[in-house]
N, C-alpha and C positions, 0 to 999 in steps of 0.2 A: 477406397480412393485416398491417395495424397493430395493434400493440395500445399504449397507454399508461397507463404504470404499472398494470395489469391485474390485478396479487396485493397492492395496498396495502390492504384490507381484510381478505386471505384471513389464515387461520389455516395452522400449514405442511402440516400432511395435506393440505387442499382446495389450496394452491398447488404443493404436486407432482402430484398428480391434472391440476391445468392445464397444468405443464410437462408434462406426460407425453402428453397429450391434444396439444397446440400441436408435440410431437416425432413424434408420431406422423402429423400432417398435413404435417409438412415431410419426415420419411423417406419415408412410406410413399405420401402423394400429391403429392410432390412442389413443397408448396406453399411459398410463399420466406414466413418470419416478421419482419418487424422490429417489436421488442419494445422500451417506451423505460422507464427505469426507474433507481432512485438505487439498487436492492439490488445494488449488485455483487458483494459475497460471494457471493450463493445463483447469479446468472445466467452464474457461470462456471461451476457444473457443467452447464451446458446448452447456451451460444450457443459459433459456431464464430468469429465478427467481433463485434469490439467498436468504436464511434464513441465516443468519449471528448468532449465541449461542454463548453464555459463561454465562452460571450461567442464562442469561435473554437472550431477543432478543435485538442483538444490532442494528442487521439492518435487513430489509424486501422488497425486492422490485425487480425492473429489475435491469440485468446489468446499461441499460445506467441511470438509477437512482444509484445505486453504485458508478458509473465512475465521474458523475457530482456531489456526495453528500464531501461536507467539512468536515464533521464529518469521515465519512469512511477513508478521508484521515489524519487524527488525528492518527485512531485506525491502521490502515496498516502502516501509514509513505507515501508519496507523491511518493515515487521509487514505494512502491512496488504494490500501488495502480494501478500504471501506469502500470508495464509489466502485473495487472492482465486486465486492460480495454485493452489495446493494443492486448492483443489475443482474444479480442472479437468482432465482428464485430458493435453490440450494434443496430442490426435488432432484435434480438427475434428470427431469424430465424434458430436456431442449436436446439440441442438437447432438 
């Protein structure tokens, strides 16, 4: 399934009720989710791959490769990097 930017109206009750719905189709049946979206705070307590765009790919890989990369924290700034690895468990094991 695609989705894009799919919670930019939602409210956060009804956009966790989504993520939780879209996690439970990718655990439980298997389905592959790519999800495209500017919230990175919130989609790192859920995806396991993150594709980082602008013009080119800036970054490609898992959260816990994001969280630990120097460069990522160039392009975000070292804050904001942080509250996005800190809502991620940095198992793979969400959304």
């Amino acid at each position: 399934m695609i989705f894009d930017e799919p919670t930019t109206a939602l409210d956060p009750e009804t956009r966790d009720v989504f993520y939780a719905l879209t996690r439970s189709l990718n655990q439980e049946e298997g389905t592959t989710i790519v999800l495209i979206t500017h919230d990175s705070g919130v989609i790192g307590q859920y995806a396991q791959y993150l594709l980082y765009l602008d013009k080119k790919i800036i970054f490609s890989g898992t959260f816990r490769d994001f969280c630990a990369s120097r460069d990522m924290a160039g392009v975000f700034g070292p804050e904001s990097q942080h509250i996005i690895c800190h809502q991620h468990d940095g198992t793979g094991s969400r959304l």
